[in-house]
N, CA, C and O atoms as a GROMACS GRO file, in nm:
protein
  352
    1UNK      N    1   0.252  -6.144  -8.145
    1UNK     CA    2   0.217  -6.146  -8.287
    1UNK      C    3   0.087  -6.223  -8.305
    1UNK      O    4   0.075  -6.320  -8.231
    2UNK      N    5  -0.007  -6.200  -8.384
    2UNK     CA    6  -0.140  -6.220  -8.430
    2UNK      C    7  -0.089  -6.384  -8.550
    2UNK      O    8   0.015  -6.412  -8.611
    3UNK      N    9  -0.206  -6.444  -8.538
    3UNK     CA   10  -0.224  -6.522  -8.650
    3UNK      C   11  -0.291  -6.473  -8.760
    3UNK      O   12  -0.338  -6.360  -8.774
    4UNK      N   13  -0.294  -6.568  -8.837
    4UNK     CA   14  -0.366  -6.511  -8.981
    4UNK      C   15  -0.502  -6.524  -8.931
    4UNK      O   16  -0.577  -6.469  -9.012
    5UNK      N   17  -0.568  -6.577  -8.828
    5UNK     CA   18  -0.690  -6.616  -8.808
    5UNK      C   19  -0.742  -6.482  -8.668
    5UNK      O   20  -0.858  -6.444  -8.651
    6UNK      N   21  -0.647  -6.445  -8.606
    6UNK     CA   22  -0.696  -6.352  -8.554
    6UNK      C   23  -0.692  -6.242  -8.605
    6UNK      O   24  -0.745  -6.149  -8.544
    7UNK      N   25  -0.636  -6.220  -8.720
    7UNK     CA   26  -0.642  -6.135  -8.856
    7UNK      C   27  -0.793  -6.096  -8.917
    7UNK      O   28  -0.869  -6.003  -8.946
    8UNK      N   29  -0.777  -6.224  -8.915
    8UNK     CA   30  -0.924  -6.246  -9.082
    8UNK      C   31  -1.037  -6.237  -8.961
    8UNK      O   32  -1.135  -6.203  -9.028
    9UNK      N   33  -1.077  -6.245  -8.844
    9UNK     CA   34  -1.178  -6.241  -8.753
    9UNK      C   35  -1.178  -6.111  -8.646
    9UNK      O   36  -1.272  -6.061  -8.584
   10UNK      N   37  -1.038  -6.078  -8.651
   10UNK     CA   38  -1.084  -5.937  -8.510
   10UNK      C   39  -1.144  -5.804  -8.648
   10UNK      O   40  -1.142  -5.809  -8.771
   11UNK      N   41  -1.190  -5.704  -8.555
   11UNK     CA   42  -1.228  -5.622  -8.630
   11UNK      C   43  -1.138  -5.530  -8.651
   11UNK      O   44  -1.058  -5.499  -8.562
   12UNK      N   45  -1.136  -5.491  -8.733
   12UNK     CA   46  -1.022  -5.404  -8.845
   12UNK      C   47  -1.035  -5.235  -8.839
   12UNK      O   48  -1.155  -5.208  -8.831
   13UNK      N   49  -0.949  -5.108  -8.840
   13UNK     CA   50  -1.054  -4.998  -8.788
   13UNK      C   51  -0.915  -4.913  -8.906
   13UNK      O   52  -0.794  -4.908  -8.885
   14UNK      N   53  -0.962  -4.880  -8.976
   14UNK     CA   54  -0.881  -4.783  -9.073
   14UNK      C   55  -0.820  -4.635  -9.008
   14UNK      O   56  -0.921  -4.568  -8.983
   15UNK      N   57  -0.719  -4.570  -8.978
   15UNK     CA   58  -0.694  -4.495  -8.917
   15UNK      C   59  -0.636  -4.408  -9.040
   15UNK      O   60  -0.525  -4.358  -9.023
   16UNK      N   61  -0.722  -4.381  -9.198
   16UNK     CA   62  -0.677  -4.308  -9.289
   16UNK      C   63  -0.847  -4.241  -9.326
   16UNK      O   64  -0.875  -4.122  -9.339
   17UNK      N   65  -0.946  -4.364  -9.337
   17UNK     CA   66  -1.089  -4.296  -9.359
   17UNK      C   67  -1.191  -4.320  -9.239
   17UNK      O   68  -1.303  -4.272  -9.219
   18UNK      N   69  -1.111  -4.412  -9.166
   18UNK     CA   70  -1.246  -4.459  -9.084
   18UNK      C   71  -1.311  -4.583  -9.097
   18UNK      O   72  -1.391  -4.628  -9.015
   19UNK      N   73  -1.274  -4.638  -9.202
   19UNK     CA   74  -1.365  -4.779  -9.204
   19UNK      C   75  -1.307  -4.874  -9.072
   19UNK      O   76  -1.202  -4.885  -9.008
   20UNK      N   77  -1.436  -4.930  -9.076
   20UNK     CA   78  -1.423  -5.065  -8.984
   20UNK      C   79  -1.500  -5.179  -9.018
   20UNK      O   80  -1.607  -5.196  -9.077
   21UNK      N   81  -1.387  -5.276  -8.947
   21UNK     CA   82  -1.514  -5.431  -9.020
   21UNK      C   83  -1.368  -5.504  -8.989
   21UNK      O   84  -1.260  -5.457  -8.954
   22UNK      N   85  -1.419  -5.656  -9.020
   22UNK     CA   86  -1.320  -5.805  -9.023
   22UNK      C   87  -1.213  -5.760  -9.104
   22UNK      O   88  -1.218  -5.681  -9.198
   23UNK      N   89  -1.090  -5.836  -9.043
   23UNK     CA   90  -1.005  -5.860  -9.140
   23UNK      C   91  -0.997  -5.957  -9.262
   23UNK      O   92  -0.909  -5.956  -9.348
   24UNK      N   93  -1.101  -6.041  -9.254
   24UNK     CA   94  -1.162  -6.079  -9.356
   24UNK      C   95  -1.256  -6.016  -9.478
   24UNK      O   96  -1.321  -6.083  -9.559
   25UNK      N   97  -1.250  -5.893  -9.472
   25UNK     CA   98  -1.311  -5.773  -9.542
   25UNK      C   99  -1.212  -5.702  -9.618
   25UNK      O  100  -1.236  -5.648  -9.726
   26UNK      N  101  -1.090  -5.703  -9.553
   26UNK     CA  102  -0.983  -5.638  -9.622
   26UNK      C  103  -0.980  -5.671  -9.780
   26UNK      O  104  -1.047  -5.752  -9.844
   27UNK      N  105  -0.854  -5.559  -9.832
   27UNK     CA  106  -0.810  -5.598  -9.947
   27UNK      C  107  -0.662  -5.661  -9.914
   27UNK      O  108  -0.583  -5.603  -9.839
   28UNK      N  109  -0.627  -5.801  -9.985
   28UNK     CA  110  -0.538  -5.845 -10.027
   28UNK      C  111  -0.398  -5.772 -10.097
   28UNK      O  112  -0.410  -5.796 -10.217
   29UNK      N  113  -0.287  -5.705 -10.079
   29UNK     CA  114  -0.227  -5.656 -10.115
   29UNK      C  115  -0.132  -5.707 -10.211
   29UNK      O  116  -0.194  -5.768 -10.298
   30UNK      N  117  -0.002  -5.709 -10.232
   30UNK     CA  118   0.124  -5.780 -10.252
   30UNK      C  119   0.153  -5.922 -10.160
   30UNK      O  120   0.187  -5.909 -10.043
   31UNK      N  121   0.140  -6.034 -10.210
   31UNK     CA  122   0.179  -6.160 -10.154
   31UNK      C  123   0.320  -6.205 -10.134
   31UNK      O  124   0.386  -6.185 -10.236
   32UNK      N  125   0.395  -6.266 -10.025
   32UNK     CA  126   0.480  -6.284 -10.046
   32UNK      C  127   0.516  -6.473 -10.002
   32UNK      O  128   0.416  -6.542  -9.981
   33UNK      N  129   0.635  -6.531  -9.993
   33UNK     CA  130   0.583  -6.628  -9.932
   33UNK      C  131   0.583  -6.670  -9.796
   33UNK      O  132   0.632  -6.781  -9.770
   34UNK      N  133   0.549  -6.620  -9.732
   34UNK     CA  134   0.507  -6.616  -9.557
   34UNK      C  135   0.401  -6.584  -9.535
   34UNK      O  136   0.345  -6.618  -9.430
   35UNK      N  137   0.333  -6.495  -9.647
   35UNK     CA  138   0.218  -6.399  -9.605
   35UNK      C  139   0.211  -6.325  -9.692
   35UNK      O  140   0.284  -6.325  -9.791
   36UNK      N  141   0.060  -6.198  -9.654
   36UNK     CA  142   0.043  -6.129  -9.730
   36UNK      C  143   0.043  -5.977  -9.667
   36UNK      O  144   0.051  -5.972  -9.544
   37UNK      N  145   0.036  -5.868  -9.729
   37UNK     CA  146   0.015  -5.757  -9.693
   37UNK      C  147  -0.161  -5.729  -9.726
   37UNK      O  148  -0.231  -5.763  -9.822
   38UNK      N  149  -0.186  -5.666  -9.624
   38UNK     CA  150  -0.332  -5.582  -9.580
   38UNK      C  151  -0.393  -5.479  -9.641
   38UNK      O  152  -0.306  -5.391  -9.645
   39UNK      N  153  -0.487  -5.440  -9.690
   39UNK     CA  154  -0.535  -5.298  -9.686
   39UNK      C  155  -0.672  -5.245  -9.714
   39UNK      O  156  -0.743  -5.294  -9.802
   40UNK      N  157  -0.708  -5.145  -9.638
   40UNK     CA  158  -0.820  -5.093  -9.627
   40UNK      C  159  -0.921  -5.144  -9.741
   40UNK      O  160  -0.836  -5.185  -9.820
   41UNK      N  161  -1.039  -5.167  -9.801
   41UNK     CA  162  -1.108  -5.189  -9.907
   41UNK      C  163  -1.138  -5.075  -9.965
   41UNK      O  164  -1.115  -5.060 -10.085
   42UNK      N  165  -1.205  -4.955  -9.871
   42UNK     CA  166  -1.217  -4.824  -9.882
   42UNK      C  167  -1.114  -4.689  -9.924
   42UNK      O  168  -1.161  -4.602  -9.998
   43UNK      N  169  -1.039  -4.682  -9.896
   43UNK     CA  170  -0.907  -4.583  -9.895
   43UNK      C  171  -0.760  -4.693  -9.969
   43UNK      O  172  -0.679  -4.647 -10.049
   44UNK      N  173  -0.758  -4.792  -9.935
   44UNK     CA  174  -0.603  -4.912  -9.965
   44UNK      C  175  -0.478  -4.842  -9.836
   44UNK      O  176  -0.360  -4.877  -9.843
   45UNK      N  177  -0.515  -4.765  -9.749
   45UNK     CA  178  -0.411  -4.791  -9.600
   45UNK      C  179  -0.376  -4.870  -9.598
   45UNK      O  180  -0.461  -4.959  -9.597
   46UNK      N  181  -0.251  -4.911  -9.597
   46UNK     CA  182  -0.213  -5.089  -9.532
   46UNK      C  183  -0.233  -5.078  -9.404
   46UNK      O  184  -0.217  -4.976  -9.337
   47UNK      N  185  -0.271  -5.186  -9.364
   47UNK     CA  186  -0.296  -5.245  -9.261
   47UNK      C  187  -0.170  -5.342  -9.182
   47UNK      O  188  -0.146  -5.365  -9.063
   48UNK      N  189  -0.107  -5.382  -9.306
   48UNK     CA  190   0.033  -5.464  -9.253
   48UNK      C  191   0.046  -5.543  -9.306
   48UNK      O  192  -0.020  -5.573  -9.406
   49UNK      N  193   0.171  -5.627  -9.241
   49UNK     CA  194   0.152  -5.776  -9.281
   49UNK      C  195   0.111  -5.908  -9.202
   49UNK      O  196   0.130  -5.938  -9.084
   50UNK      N  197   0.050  -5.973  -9.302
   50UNK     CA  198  -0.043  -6.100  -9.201
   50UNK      C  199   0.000  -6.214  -9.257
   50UNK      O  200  -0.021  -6.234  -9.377
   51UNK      N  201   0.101  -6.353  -9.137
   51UNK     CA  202   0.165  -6.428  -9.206
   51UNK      C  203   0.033  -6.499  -9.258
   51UNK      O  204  -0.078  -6.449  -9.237
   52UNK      N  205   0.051  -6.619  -9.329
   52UNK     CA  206  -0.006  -6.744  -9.377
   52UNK      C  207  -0.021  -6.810  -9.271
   52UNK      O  208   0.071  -6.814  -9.190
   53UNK      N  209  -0.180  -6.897  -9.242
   53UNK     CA  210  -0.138  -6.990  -9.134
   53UNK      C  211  -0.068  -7.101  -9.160
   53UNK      O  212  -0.059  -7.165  -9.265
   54UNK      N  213  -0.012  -7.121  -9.037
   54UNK     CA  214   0.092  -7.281  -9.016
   54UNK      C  215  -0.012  -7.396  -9.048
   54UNK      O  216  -0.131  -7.411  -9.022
   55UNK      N  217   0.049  -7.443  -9.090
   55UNK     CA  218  -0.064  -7.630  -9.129
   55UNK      C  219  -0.127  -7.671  -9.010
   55UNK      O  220  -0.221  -7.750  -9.022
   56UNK      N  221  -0.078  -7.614  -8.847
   56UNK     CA  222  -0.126  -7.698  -8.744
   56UNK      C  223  -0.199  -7.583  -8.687
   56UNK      O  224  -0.224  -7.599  -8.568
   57UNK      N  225  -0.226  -7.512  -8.718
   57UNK     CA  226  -0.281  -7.370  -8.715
   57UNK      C  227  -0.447  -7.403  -8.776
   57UNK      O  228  -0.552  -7.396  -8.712
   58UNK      N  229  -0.430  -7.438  -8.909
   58UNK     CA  230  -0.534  -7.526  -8.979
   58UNK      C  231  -0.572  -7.572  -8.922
   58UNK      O  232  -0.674  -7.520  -8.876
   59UNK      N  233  -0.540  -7.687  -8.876
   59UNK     CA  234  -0.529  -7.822  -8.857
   59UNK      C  235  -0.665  -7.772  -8.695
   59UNK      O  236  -0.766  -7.837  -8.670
   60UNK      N  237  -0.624  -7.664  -8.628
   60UNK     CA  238  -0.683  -7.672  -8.461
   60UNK      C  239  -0.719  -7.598  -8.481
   60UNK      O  240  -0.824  -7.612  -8.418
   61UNK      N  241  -0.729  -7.468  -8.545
   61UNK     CA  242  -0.788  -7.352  -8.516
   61UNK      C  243  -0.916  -7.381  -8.538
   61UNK      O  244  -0.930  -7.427  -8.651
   62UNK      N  245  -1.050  -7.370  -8.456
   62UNK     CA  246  -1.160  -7.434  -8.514
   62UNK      C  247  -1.241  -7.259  -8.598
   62UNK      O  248  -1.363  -7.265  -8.585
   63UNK      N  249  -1.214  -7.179  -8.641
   63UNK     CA  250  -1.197  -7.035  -8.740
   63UNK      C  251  -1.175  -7.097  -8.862
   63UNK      O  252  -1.250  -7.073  -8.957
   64UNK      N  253  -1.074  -7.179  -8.872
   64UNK     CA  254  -1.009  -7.174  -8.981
   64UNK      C  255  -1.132  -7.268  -9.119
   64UNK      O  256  -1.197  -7.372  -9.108
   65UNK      N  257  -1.120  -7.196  -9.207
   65UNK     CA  258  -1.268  -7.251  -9.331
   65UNK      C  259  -1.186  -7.386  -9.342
   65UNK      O  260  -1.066  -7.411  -9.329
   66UNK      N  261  -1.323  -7.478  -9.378
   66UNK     CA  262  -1.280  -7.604  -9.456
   66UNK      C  263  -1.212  -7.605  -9.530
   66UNK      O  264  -1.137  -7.700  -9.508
   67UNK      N  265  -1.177  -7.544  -9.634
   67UNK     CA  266  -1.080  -7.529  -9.749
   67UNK      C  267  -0.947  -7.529  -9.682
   67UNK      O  268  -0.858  -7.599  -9.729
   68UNK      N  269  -0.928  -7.464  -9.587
   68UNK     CA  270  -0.762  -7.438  -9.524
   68UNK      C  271  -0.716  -7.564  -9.459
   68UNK      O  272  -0.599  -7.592  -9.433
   69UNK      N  273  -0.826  -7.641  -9.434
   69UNK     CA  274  -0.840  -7.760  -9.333
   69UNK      C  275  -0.787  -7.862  -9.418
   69UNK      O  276  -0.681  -7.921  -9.397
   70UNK      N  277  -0.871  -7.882  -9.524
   70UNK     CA  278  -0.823  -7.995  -9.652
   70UNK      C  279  -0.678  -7.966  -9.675
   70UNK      O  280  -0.569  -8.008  -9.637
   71UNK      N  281  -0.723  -7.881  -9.750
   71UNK     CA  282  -0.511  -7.793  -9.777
   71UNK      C  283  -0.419  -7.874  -9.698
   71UNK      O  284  -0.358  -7.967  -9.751
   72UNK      N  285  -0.402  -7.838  -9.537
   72UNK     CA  286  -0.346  -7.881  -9.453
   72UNK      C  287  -0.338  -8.018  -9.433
   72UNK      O  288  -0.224  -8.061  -9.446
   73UNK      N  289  -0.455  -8.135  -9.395
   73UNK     CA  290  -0.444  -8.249  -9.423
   73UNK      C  291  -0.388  -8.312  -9.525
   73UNK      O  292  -0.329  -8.418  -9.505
   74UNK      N  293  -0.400  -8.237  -9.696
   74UNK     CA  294  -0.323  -8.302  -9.809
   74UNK      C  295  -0.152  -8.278  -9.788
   74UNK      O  296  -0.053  -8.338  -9.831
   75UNK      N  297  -0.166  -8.182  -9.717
   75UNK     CA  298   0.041  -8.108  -9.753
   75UNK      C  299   0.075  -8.213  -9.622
   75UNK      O  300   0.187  -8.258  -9.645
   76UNK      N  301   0.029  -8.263  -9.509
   76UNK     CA  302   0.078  -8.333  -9.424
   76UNK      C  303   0.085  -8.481  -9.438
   76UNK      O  304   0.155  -8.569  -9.387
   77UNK      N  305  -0.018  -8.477  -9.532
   77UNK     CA  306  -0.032  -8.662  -9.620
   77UNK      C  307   0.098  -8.686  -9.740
   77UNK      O  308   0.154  -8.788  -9.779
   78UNK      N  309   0.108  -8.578  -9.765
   78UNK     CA  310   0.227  -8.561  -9.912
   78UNK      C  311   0.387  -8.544  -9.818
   78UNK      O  312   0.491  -8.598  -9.852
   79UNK      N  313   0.374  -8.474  -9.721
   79UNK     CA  314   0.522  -8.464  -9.635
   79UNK      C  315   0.556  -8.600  -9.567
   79UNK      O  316   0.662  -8.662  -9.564
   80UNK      N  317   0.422  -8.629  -9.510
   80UNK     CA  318   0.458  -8.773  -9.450
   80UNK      C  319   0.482  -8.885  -9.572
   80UNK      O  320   0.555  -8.976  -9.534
   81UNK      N  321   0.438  -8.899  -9.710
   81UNK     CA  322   0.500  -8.953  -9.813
   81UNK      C  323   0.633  -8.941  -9.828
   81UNK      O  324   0.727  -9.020  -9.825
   82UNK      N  325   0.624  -8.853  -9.842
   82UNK     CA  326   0.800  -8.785  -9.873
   82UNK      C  327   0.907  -8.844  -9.792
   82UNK      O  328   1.013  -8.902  -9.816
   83UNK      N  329   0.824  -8.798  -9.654
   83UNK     CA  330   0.967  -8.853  -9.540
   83UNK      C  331   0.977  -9.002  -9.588
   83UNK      O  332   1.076  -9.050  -9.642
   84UNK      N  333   0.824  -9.085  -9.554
   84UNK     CA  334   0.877  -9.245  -9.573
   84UNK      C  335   0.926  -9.294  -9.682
   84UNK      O  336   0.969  -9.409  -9.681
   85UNK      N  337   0.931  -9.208  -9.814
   85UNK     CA  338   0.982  -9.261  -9.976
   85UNK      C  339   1.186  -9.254  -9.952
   85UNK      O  340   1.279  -9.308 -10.011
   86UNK      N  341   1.175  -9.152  -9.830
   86UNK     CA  342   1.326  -9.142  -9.840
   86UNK      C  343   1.389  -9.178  -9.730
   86UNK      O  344   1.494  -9.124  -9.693
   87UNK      N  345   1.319  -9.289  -9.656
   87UNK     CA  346   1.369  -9.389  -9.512
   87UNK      C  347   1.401  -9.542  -9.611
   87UNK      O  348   1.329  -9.607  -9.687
   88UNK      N  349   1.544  -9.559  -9.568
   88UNK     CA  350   1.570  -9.735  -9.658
   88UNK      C  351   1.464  -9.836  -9.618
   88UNK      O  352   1.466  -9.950  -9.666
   0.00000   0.00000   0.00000
């Protein structure tokens, strides 16, 4: 199985019109919460589904944009709150 990052970076090849390009080119489909569904920009073929990356996915993937990076550092600063607010 693919990450969301070998998603959004391998090249993408439409097998309804022909387009090709990044999966970062795609269209965004129906979201769910794991992930999203894929599809062509040109024709809307799905392409599939592509989970969400994991926080440590973020965190190493050196692909992954700054924005996903922050994200990840805040949700791991707020979990590690969490755990120690609920240790006696």
């Amino acid at each position: 199985m693919s990450t969301h990052y070998d998603f959004k970076f391998a090249q993408q090849h439409c097998s309804g019109c022909g387009w090709t390009g990044l999966g970062s080119e795609t269209a965004m489909g129906d979201s769910f919460d794991e992930g999203a569904e894929y599809h062509c920009p040109t024709c809307g073929e799905r392409f599939g589904f592509v989970p969400y990356p994991l926080l440590s996915e973020s965190l190493t993937d050196p692909r992954a944009p700054e924005t996903d990076r922050t994200f990840a550092e805040i949700a791991k600063r707020g979990a590690k709150k969490a755990d120690d607010d609920t240790k006696p």
